[in-house]
C-alpha positions in Angstrom: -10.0 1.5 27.0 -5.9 0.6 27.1 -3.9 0.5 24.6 -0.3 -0.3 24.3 0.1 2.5 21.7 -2.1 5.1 20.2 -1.0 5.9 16.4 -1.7 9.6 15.1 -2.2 9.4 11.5 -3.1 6.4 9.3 -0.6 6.9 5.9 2.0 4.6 5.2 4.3 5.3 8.4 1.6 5.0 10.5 -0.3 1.8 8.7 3.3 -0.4 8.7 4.1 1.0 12.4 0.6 -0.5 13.1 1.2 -3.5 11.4 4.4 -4.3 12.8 3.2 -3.9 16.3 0.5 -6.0 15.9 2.6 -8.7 15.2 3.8 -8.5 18.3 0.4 -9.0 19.5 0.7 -5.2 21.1 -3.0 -3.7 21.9 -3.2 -0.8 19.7 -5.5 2.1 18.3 -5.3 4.2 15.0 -6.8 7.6 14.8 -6.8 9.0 11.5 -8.9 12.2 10.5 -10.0 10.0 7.2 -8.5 13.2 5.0 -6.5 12.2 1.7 -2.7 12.0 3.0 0.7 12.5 0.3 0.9 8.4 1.0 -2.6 8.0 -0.8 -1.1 10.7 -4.0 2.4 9.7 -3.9 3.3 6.8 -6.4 5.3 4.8 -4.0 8.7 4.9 -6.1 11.2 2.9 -5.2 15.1 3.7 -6.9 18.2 2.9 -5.3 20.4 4.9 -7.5 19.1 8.9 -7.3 20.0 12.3 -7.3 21.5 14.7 -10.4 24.8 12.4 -8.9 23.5 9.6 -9.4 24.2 8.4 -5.7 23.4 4.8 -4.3 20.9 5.2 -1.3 22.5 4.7 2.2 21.7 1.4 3.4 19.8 0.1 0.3 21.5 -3.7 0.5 19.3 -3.1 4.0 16.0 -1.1 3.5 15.6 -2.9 -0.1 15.3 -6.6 0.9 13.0 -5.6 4.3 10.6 -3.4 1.9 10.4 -6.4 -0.8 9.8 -8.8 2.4 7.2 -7.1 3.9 5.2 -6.2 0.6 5.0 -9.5 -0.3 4.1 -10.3 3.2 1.2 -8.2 2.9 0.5 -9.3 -0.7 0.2 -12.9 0.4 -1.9 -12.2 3.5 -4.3 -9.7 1.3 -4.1 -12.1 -1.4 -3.4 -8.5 -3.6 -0.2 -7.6 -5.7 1.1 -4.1 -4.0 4.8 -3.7 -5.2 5.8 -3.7 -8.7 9.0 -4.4 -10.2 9.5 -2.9 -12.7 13.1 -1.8 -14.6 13.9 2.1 -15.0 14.9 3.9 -18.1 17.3 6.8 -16.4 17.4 9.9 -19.4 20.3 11.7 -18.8 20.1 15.4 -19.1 23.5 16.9 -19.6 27.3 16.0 -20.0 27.9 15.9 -15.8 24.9 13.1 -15.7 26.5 11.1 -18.4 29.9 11.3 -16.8 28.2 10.4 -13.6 26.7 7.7 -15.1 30.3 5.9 -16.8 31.5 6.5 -13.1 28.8 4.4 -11.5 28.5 2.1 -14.4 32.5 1.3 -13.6 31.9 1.0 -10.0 31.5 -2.4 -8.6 29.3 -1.5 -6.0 27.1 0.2 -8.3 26.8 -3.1 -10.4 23.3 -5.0 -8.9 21.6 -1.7 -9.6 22.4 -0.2 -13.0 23.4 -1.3 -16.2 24.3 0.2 -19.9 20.6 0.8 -21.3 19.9 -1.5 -24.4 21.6 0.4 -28.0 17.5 -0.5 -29.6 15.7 1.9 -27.6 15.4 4.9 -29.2 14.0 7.3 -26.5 15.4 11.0 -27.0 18.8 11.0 -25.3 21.3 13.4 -26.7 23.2 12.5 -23.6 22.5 8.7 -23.2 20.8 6.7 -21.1 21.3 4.2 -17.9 19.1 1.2 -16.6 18.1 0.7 -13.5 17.6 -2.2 -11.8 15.5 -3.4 -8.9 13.1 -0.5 -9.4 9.8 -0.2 -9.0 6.4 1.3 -7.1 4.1 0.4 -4.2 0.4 0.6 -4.9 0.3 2.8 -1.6 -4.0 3.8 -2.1 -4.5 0.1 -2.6 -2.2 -1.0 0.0 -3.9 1.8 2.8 -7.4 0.7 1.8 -6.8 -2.7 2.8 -4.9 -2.0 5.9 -7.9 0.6 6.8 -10.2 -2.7 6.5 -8.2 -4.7 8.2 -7.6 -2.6 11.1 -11.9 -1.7 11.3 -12.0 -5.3 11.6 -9.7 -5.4 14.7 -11.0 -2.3 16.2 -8.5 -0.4 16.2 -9.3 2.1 14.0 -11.2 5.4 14.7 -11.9 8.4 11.6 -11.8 12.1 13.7 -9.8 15.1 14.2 -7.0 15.3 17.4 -7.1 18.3 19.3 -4.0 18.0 21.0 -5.0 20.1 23.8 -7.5 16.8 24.6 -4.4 15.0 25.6 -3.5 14.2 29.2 -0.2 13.8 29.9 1.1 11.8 33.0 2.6 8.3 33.7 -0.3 6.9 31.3 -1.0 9.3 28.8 -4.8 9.4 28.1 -6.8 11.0 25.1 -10.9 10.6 25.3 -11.3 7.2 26.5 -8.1 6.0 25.8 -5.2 5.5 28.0 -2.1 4.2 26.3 1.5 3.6 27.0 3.0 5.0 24.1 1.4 8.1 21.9 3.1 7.7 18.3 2.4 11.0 15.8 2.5 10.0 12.2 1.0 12.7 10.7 3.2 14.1 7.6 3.1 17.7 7.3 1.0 18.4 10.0 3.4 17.9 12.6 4.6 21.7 12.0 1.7 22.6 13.8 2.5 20.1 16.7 3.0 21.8 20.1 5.0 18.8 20.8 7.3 18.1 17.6 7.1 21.7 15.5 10.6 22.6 16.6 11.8 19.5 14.3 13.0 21.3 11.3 10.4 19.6 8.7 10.7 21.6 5.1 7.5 20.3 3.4 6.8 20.4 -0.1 4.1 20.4 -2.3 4.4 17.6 -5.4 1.8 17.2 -8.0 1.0 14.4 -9.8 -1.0 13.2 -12.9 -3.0 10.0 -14.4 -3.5 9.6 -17.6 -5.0 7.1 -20.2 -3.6 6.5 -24.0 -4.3 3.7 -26.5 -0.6 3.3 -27.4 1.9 0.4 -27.0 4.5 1.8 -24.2 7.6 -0.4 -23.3 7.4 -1.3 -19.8 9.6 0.1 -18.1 9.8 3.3 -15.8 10.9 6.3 -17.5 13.4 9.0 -15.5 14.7 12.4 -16.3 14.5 13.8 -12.9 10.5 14.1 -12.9 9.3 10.0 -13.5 6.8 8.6 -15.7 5.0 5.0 -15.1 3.2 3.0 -16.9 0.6 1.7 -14.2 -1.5 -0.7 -16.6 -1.6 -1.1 -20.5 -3.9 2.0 -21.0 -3.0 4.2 -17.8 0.3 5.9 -16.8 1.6 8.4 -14.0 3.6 11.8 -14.3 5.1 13.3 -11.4 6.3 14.9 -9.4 6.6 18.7 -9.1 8.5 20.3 -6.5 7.0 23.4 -4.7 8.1 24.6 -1.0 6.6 28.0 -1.8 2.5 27.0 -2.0 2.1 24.3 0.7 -1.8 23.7 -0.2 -3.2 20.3 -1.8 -4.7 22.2 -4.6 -3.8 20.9 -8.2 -2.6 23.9 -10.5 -2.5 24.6 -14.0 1.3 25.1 -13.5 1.8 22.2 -12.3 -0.1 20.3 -15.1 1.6 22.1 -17.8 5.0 21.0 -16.0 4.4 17.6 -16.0 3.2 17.4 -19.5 5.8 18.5 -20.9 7.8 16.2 -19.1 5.7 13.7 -20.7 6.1 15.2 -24.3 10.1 15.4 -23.6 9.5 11.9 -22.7 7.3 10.2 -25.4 7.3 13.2 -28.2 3.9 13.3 -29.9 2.0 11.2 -27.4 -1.1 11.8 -26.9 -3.3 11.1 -23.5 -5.9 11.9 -21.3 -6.0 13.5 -18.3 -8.3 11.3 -15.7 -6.6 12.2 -12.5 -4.6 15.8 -11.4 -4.1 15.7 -7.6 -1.4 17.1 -4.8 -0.1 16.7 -1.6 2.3 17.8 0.3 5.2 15.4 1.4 6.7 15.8 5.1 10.5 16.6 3.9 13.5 17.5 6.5 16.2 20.0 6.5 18.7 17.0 6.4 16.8 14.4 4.6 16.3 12.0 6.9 13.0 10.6 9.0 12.4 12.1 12.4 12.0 9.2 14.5 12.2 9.1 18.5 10.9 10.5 21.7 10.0 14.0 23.1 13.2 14.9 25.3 10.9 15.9 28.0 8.0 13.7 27.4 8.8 10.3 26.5 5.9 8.7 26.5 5.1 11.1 23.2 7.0 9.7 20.1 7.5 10.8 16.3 7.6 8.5 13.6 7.5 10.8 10.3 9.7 12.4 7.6 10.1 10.3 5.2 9.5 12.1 2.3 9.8 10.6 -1.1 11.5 7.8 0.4 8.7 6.6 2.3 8.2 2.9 0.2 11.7 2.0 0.6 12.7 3.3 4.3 9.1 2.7 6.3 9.6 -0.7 6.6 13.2 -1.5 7.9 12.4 1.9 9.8 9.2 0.8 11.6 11.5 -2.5 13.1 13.9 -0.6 14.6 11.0 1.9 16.0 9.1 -0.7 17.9 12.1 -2.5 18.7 13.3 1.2 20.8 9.7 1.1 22.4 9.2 -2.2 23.3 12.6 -3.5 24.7 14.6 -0.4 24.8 17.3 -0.7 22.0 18.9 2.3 20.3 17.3 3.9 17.3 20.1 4.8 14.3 21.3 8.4 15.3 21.1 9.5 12.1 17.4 9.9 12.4 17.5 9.9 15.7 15.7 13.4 16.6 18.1 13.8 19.4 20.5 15.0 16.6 17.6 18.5 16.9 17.0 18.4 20.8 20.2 20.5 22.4 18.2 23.4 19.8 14.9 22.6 21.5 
């Protein structure tokens, strides 16, 4: 069999490289060792305005209006709601976030993201509070389930385990039956343990997150005090994330539960839920915070599209334009994320 590209790893950077290709009407095949990935755990948050700074994300007039685009692209052609809008209750935590906060809240280019938080809500906030605006979370599980079908349906989807040591290198890089142009690795964390890519300086970190039910009434909005808390439907909400580079495993912990609700008491004091869903992951984080993106400097036809982090929702899909764009006709990739910025060390 040829193929134009063959994708390592089915989470979200591999599903929207996929899908972006195929647009093209490129010949492609997914391989994906059908394992639960940090896309299927994360919850997808999208928030322009982050950080203990409160600090506008690079490029979000760009990456914001491409991610809406292409969810609702995929929404219409799935006929399935995957993004939701939804506004953000930012809790500040001390007297440097609140005078972050009347910075950015003064700023004009701050203005189409955050406002002064309404003087009725009367969530615990010795420090104050700050909307956010054009917030909100990708249905990532949902979204990967469909684009798993959809791609079965076009063949180009396989569920097994890559032993790199399979792959042939040459001027048509083969693996099994396939022989492909391009061989793209989108596989999270598990690029550390690439022969080809684990000199990229990846710091991954474990995040665990929980579902609960309730009965109560919940405004609907996201709530923030550097851990997040979502109300998914009328009787379901989401508490996350921890942050832990020390135990890289996907098991849930009791630590990690405790953490998260007492975020949720600190949160909603005296709410009461149950637990239906504790799971972890671990997210493919950089030393500089920002994706790895490019080719091998000695074996082009081997690629990298990965480390995106938290960030994935909002950055995949102006990201995966500007990917296919480099493979397909040549043009530059930002150097930012470029991993040339890594290759004089390799």
């Amino acid at each position: 069999m040829k193929v134009d590209v063959l994708i390592i790893g089915q989470g979200l950077a591999g599903s929207l490289l996929a899908w972006e290709l195929l647009k093209r009407d490129c010949r492609i095949m997914i391989i994906d060792n059908g394992e639960e990935n940090a896309s299927q755990v994360a919850a997808g948050l999208i928030n322009p305005v982050t950080g203990i700074r409160l600090v506008k994300a690079p490029e979000i007039d760009t990456l914001l209006p491409i991610a809406t685009r292409l969810y609702a692209e995929l929404a219409e052609y799935f006929q399935q709601t995957f993004y939701i809008e939804k506004p953000m209750l930012r809790i500040l935590r001390n007297a440097n976030e609140a005078i972050y906060a009347a910075n950015r809240l003064a700023d004009p280019a701050y203005r189409e993201y955050i406002a002064e938080a309404d003087s009725t809500d009367t969530r615990p906030s010795p420090f104050g509070c700050m909307q956010q605006n054009h917030t909100g979370y990708l249905l990532t599980q949902s979204l990967l389930s469909c684009l798993k079908a959809f791609f079965i349906s076009k063949n180009c989807y396989r569920v097994t385990n890559v032993n790199y040591s399979d792959i042939e290198l040459g001027s048509s890089p083969r693996w099994q039956d396939i022989s492909t142009q391009h061989i793209v690795f989108c596989e999270g964390h598990r690029a550390t343990d690439n022969p080809w890519f684990s000199w990229l300086p990846f710091r991954p970190v474990k995040g665990e997150i929980l579902t609960l039910s309730h009965q109560a009434t919940l405004p609907d909005n996201i709530l923030n005090n550097g851990h997040w808390l979502i109300p998914t439907t009328d009787q379901q909400l989401r508490v996350g994330a921890t942050f832990d580079r020390g135990n890289l495993n996907i098991l849930p912990t009791e630590a990690g539960k405790n953490e998260l609700l007492d975020t949720m008491q600190t949160l909603l004091p005296g709410f009461s839920a149950e637990i239906i869903a504790h799971k972890a992951n671990i997210r493919p984080c950089t030393a500089d915070r920002k994706p790895f993106i490019g080719r091998h400097p000695h074996n082009p036809q081997l690629l990298i599209f990965n480390g995106f982090g938290a960030k994935g929702s909002l950055q995949i899909p102006w990201y995966s334009r500007q990917f296919v764009q480099h493979m397909l006709n040549g043009s530059h990739l930002p150097t930012d994320c470029d991993i040339k910025r890594y290759a004089e060390k390799y």
